[in-house]
C-alpha positions as CSV (number, residue, x, y, z in Angstrom):
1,X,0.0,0.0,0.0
2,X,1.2,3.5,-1.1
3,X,0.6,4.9,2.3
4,X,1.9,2.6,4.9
5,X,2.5,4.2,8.5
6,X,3.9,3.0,12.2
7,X,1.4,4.5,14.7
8,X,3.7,5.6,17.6
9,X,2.7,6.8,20.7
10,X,3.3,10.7,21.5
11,X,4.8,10.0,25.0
12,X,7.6,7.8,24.4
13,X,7.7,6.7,20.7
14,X,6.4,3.0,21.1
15,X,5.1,1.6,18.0
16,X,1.3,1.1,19.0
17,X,0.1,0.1,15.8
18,X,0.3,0.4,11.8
19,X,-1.9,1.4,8.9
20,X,-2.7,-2.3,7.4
21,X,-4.7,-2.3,10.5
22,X,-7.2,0.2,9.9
23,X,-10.6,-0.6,9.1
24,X,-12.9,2.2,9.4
25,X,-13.5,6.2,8.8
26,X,-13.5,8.5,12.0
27,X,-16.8,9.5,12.5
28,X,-17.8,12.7,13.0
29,X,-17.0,14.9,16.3
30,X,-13.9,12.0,17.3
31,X,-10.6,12.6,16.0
32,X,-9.6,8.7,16.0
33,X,-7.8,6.0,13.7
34,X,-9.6,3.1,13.8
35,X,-8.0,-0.2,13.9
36,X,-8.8,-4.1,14.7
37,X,-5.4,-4.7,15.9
38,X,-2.8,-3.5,17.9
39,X,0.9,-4.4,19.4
40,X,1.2,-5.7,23.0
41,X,2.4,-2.3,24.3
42,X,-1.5,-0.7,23.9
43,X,-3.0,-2.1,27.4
44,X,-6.4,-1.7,29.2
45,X,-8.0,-2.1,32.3
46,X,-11.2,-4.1,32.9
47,X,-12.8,-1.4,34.2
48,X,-15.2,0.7,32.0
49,X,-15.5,4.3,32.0
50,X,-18.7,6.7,30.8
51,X,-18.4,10.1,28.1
52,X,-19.7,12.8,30.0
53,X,-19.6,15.0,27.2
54,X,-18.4,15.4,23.6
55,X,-19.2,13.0,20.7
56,X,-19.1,9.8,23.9
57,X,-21.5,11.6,25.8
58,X,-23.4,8.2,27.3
59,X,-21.0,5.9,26.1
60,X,-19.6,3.3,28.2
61,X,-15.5,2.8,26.9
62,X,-12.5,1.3,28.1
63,X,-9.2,4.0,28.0
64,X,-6.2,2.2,26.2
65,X,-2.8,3.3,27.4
66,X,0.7,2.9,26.5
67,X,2.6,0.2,28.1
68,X,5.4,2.2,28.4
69,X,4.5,5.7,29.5
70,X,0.9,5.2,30.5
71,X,-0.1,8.1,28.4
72,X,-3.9,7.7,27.7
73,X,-3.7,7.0,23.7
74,X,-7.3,5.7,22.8
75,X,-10.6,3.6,23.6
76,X,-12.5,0.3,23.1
77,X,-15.9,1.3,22.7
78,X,-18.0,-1.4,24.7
79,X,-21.8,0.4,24.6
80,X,-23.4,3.2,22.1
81,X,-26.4,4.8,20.9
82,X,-26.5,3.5,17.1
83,X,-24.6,6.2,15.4
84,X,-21.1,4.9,17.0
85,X,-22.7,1.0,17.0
86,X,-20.0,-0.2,14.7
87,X,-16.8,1.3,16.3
88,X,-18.0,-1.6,19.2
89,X,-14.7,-3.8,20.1
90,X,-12.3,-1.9,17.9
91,X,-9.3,0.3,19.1
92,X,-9.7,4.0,18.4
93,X,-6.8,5.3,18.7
94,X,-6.5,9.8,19.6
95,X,-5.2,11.5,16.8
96,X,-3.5,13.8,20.1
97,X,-1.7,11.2,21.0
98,X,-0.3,9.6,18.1
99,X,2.6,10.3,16.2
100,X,3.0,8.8,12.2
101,X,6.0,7.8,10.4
102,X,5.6,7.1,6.9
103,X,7.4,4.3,5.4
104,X,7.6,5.6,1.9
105,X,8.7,8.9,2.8
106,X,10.6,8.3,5.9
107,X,9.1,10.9,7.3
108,X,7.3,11.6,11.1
109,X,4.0,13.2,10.4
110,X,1.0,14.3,13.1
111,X,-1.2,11.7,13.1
112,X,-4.1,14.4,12.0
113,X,-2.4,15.2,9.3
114,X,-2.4,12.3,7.3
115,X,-5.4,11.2,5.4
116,X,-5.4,7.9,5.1
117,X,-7.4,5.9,1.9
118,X,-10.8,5.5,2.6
119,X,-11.6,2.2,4.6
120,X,-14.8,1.0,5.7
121,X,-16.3,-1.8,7.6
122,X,-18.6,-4.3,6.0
123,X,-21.9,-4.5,7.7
């Protein structure tokens, strides 16, 4: 693919991910990459937090974290209202938090700064 990319995390520079693992557009109001895998260094806890404003307002989410730094990098969504139903069980990972390097390019990019081919999820 013509626009490969390690996902790093903004902390400490762990690799957190890559692009062959995306699989779906950020929606509107969340600035997130959306993946269905990630390395070992993205942990989790089991317990689940609630939005209390913004586009999670009512949502019930576990925070993802960086092995390494602990810097708060994304979110499993675990419950929704129907407009965020299919971001359930994947890894949204903060824009804010992530840091890209392009393979092609060799170059370290802001994460909201690439655009990324369209990818969706089959229903």
């Amino acid at each position: 693919p013509e626009e490969c990319a390690v996902f790093h995390c903004r902390g400490c520079w762990t690799v957190l991910g890559d692009s062959l693992q995306l699989c779906g557009q950020e929606p509107p109001g969340l600035s997130v990459l959306i993946c269905f895998k990630v390395t070992s260094d993205v942990i989790w806890e089991d317990s689940l937090l609630v939005g209390l404003e913004g586009a999670l307002l009512g949502c019930a989410y576990y925070l993802l974290s960086c092995r390494s730094c602990g810097l708060a990098v994304g979110f499993i969504l675990y419950s929704s209202g129907s407009d965020l139903a299919h971001l359930r069980g994947l890894f949204c990972f903060f824009k804010d938090s992530i840091i890209c390097y392009l393979l092609k390019n060799q170059i370290i990019i802001e994460a909201s700064k690439v655009n990324f081919p369209a990818v969706t999820l089959k229903e």
